[in-house]
N, C-alpha and C positions, 0 to 999 in steps of 0.2 A: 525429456525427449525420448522418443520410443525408436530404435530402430531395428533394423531383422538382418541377420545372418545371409550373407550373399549366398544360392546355390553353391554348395562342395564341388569346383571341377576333380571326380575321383579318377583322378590316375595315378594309377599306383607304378609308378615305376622311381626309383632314386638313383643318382648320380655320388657315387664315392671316392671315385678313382682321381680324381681330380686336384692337385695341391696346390698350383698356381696363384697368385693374386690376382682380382681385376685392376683395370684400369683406372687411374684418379678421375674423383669427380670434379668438375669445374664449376658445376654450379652451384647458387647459391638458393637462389629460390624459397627465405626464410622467411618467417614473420618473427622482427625486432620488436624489443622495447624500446620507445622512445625516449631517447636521453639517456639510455643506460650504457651506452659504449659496445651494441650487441651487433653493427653493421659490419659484416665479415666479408663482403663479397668484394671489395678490394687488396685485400689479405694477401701478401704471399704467406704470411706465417699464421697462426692461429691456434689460440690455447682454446682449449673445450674442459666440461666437466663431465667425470664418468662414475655416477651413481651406481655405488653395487650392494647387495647386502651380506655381512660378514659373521663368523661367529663371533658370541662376545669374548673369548678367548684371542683372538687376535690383537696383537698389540701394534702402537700407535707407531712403533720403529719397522715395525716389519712390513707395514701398511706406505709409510715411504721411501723404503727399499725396495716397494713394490712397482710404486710410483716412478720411480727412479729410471727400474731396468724397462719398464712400460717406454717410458719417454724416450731412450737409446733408440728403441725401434721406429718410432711412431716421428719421431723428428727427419731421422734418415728417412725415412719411405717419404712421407708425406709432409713434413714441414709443420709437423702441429703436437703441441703439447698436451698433456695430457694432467690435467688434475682430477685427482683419485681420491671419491668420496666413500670410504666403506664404511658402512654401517651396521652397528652390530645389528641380527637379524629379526628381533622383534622390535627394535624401534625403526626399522628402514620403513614401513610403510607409513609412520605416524611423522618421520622426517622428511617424507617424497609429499605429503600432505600441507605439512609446513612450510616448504619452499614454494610449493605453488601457490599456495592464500599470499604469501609473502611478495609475490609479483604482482599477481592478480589484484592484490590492495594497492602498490603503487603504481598501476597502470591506471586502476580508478580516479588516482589520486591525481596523476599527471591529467587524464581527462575530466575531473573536476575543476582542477585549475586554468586547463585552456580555456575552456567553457566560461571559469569567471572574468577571465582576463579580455574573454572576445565580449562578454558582456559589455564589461568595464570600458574597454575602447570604442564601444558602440554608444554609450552614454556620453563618455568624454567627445564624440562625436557629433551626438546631436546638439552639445553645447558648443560645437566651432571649435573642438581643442584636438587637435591630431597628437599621434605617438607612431614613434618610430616601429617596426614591427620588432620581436628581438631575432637573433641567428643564432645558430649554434653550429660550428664549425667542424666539418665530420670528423670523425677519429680514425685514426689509422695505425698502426704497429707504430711507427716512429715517425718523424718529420720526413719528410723527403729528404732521401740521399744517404739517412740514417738506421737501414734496415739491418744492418750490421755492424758488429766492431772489431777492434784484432783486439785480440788477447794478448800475455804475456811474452808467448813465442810467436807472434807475427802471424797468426793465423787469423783468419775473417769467419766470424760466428756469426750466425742469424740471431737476430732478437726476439723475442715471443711476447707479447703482448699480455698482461695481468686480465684476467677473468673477469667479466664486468660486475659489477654489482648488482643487477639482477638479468644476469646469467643463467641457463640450463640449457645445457644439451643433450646426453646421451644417460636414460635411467634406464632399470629394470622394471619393467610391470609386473606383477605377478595380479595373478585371479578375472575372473571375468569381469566382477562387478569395477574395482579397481580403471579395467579397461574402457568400459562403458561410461564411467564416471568422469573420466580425462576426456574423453573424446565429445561427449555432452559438452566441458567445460573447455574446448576448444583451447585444450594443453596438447595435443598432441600433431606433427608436422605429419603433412600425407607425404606417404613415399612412395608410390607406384612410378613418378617419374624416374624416382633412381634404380627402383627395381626393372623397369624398361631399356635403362640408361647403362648408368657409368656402375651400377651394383649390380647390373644382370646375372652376375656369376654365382650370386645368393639362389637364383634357380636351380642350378647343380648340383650344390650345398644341403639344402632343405627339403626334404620330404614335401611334396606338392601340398599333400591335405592340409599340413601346420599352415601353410600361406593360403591356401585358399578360404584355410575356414577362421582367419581372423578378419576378413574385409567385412566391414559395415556398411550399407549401401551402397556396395562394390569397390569400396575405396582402403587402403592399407593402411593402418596407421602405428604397427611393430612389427620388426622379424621377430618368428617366435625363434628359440635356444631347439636345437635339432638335440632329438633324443630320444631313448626306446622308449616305446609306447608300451605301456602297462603290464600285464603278464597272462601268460598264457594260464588256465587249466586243461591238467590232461588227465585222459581216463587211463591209467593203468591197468592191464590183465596178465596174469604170472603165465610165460610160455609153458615152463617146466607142471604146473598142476595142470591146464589145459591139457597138454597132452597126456600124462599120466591119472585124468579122470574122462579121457575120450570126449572132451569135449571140440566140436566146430569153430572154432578162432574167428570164422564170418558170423557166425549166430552172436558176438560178442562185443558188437560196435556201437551199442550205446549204454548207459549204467542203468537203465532201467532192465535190459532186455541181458543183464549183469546176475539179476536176484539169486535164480535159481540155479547160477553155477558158486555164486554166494554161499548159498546156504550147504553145497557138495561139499565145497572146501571147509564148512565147518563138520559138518558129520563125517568126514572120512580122512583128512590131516589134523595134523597140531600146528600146523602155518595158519597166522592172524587171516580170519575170511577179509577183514575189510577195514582201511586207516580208521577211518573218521567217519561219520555221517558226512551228507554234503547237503544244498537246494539242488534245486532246478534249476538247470542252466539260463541265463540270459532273462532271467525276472528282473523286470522294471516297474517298483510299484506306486502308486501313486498316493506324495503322501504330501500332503500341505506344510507338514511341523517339522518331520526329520528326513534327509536327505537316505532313500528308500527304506524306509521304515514300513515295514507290511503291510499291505491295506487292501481290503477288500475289492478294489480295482485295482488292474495292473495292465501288462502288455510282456510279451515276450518276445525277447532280441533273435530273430530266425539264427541260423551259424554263422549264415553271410548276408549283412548286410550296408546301405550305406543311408547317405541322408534322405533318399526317395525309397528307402524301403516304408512301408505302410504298416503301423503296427498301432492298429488303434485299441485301445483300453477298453478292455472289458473285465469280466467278475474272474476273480483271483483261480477259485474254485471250479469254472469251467475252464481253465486249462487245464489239458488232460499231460501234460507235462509234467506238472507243476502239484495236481492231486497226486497222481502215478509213482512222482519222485518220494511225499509225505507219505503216502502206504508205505514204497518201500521200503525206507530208513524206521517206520515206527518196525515193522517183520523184523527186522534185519537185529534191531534194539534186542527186542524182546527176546529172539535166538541169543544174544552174545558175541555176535558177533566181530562189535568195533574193538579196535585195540585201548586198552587201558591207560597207555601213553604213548602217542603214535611216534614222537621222535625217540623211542629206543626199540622198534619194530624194524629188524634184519629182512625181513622177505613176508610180503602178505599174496593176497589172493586178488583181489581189487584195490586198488587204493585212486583219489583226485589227488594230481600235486598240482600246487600253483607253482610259478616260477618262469622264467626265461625260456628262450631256445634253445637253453646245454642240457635241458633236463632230456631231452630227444637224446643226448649223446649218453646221458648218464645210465638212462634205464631201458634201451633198446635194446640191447644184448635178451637180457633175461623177461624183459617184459614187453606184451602187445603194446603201442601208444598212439593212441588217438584224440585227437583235439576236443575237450570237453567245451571248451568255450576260448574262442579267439579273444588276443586282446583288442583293449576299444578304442576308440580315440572318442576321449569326453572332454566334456567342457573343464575339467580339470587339468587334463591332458595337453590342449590347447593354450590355453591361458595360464598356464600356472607361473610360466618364468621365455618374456619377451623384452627385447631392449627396445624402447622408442626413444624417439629425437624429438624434445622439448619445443613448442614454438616460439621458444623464446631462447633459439640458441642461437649461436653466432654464424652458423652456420648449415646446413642442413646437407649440405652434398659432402662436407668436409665430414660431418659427423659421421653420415654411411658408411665413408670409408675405413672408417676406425670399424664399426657394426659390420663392413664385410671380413675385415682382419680378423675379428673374434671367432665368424666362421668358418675362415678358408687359410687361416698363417697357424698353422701348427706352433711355431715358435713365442706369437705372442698369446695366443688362448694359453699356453702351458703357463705361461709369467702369471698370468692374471688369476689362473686356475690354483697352480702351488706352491708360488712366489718364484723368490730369485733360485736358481741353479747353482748348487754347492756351498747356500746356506740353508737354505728351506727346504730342498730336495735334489737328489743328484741320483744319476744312471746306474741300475746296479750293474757293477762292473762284471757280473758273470752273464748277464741277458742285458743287451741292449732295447730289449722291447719294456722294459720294465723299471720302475722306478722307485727307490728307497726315501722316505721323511727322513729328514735329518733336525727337523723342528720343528713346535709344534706351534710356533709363534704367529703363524698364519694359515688359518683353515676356509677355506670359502665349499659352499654346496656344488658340484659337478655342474649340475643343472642352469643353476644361474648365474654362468661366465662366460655361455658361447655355446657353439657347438661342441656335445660329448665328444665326436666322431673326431675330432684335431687332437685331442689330446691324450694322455694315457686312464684307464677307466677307473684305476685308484691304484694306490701305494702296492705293488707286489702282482699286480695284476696285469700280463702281458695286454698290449694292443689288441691280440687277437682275440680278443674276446668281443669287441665288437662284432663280427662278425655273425655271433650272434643277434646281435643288436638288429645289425640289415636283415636278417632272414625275417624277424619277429614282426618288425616294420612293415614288410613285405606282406606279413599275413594277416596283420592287423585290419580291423573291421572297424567302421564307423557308424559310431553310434547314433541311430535314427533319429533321439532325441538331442542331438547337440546343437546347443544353446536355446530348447526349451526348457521354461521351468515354471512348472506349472503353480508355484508358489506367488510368483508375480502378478497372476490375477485375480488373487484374492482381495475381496471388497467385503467391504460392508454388507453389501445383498447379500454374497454368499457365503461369509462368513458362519454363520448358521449348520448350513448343509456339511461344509467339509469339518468341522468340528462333529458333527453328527456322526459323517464318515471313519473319523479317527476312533469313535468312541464307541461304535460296531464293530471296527477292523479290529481293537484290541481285546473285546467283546469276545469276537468269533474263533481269534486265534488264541486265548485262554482256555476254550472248549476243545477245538480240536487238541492242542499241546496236553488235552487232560485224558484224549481219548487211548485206545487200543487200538491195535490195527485191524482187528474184527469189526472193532466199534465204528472208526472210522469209515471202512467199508461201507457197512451196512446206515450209516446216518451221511454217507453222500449225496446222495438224491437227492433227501428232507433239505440238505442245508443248501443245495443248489437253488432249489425252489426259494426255500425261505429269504435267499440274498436276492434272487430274482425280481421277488416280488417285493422288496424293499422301496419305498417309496422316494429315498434319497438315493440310494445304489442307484437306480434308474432315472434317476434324473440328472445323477451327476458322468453317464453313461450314456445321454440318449445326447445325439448329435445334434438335434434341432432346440435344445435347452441354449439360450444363448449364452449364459455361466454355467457349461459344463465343463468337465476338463478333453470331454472328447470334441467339441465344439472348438474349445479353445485349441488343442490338436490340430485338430481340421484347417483350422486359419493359418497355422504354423508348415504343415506340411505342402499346401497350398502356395502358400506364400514362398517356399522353396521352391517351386517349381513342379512340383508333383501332379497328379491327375492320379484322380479316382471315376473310377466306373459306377456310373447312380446303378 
């Protein structure tokens, strides 16, 4: 089944101020297995299961003292139990695989046997022999009257119901394909009711893009884990030599237009002209085999853009970006420029750091800083780590509820996130914003327990550092290609061509990586032409090829919503 990526509603604005829980869900709204004890919409009580993945380092004791302190909360609030499946972290997806074949075979099985049985009574039927039909008497938490019992001191406990035997409610997704693959196999509950509903407060919570850009034919089927989006690059430029080589600080806003105060700072100080070499910003290339592996077609990401930005693929080489950046770095080479080991470099002339939002706080004193390249929001980004609700869980409004706790109850994200309080980790008693391990018996990834924004951002590391986080969010770009890949249309037909492509692209870029910067130069033109006139280059470039990847493009961006001007 093929489906498309609903229009990005881009608005960027996030809601963090917010601590509150919403409101319980009442509904149920689930698709059950039949006969497996999975009808929850009578329930006052209700056990669920909560699929996470763990490291292998985490042990099986600490895993239900995790369980433990989880169910304290999650019984008080909401009357539902909580069985905690963690898995260490490379067998969680080959075990989220297995429970599902695991259903999905005994649902076949159950409708192969109705199916025999209706046979059967239809035969014994037209021999004049009737049968009783069978019943099976619903299940519920206990018998009537017996939803609780007293305990030893007189006190009335609620009962919780055993987990049925093919059961699933509440997993982690991680990756696109993963995504797509459940939701083809109609494992995964729609939730925009609850997101309308009794979980509206997940809108607050969540970065609009993460939710808008997982609907499949407009329809939701995971919150994604709220979290920073990827990292910034920025262009550095040293205040202190600018001024002391009479340099224009506005002449010095991009790295190309960088070179020749580059090369001042080599001829005239002993401070490193320049960290590293870098690319050109925002290259997208297009590559059949490795995920952007150079290739003689590409596309480049403007600074700002979203899913209707238009960036069709064209020859590598006539980006004047992207040539401009290669002269520069081979010059810059050849002078001596780059530092010999850039992490033990005290102060240079230019440098790209990658990194977060604190880097603004780190190097603005002493250094110009301008955005090299905003971070993205990719299809990694998106889909890397989302909780959905199983269609075969007991409950589906019940399960939300626990799925909004994870993003909005600071108290229970922290449980799930670094176990119990005062054995796995406890408040360093000099900063209350900050928190000390006290064992190492249970580690889980930040990413895949909830929202970052609830909890603290790791062992030693005040809250406020998120703050960073929102600003970064804020400026974060999305990227035009998310959830193209142009991998996925490769066929038979053109199998051929993009192998062809791959084997020019590696071709061309072992000549240029061979050349000078004179050389370069001066054999631009010849190689412009030479790709131009390439009979697969152009065909896998020309829009009206129906197995092109700009064609294919085309359909894709189109199909978003976009318009183009013939």
């Amino acid at each position: 089944m093929k489906r498309k990526l609903a229009c990005l509603l881009l608005a960027f604005v996030t809601v963090f101020s917010c601590f509150a829980f919403a409101g319980c869900s009442d509904q149920s709204g689930d698709k059950t297995v039949e006969s497996t004890e999975t009808d929850g919409s009578s329930l006052s009580t209700v056990t669920l299961t909560l699929w996470v993945p763990t490291d292998e380092d985490t042990t099986e004791e600490a895993i239900l003292a995790v369980e433990e302190a989880i169910n304290k909360i999650t019984k008080a609030k909401f009357e539902t139990a909580i069985e905690l499946h963690a898995i260490p972290r490379d067998k969680y997806d080959a075990a989220i695989e297995a429970r599902i074949t695991e259903i999905e075979e005994h649902i076949a099985f159950e409708e192969e046997e109705a199916a025999r049985k209706r046979k059967e009574a239809a035969s014994l039927a037209a021999q004049g022999i009737t049968t009783a039909p069978e019943t099976t008497a619903p299940e519920t938490t206990a018998p009537e009257g017996e939803d609780t019992y007293v305990n030893d001191i007189g006190m009335q406990i609620l009962k919780y119901p055993k987990v049925g035997e093919y059961q699933m409610d509440i997993f982690l997704v991680r990756g696109y394909d993963n995504y797509v693959s459940y939701i083809d196999r109609e494992a995964l509950s729609e939730l925009d009711s609850e997101l309308t509903g009794n979980s509206k407060i997940l809108n607050q919570y969540i970065y609009p893009t993460f939710l808008s850009s997982v609907k499949f034919d407009g329809t939701t089927f995971a919150i994604p884990n709220n979290h920073v989006v990827g990292e910034y690059k920025y262009l550095l430029v040293n205040k202190r030599l600018v001024d002391e080589l009479y340099w224009n600080p506005d002449d010095l806003n991009t790295l190309v237009k960088c070179k020749d105060f580059i090369l001042d700072v080599k001829a005239r100080t002993d401070v490193v002209p320049m960290l590293a070499p870098v690319e050109a910003s925002g290259m997208k290339y297009w590559s059949m085999e490795q995920d952007n592996a150079f290739s003689l077609i590409s596309s480049q990401i403007p600074t700002s853009s979203t899913l209707l930005t238009f960036c069709m693929p064209r020859s590598t080489l006539g980006i004047k970006g992207y040539s401009d950046t290669i002269h520069m770095m081979k010059a810059l080479k050849e002078a001596d420029c780059f530092a010999a080991d850039p992490t033990k470099v005290e102060e240079f002339g230019v440098g790209v750091i990658s990194g977060d939002a604190s880097v603004l706080a780190e190097y603005e004193e002493d250094y110009y800083v301008k955005v090299y390249q905003a971070p993205l929001f990719t299809v990694e980004e998106v889909y890397n780590s989302m909780f959905a609700v199983s269609t075969y869980t007991k409950d589906v409004g019940r399960s939300m509820e626990i799925i909004t706790a994870l993003n909005t109850d600071p108290e229970l994200r922290t449980i799930l996130q670094y176990g119990v309080e005062d054995i796995h980790w406890r408040v360093n008693p000099e900063n209350t914003e900050v928190i000390d391990v006290i064992s190492d018996d249970y580690k889980m990834n930040l990413v895949e327990t909830g929202n970052v924004y609830m909890t603290y951002p790791a062992p030693g590391v005040s809250r406020e550092y998120w703050e960073y986080g929102k600003v970064q969010n804020l400026a974060a770009q999305v990227d035009p290609f998310l959830g193209f890949d142009a991998a996925t249309y490769l066929t038979e037909a053109n199998k051929a061509d993009y192998e062809e492509l791959a084997r020019l692209s590696q071709s061309v870029y072992d000549r240029v990586e061979a050349m000078t910067a004179d050389e370069f130069a001066a054999a631009l033109t010849d190689l412009r032409k030479e790709i131009a006139t390439n009979e697969t280059v152009a065909k896998l470039i020309n829009k009206d090829e129906p197995e092109s990847i700009s064609s294919y493009y085309r359909e894709f961006y189109l199909g978003n919503g976009g318009q183009i001007d013939e």
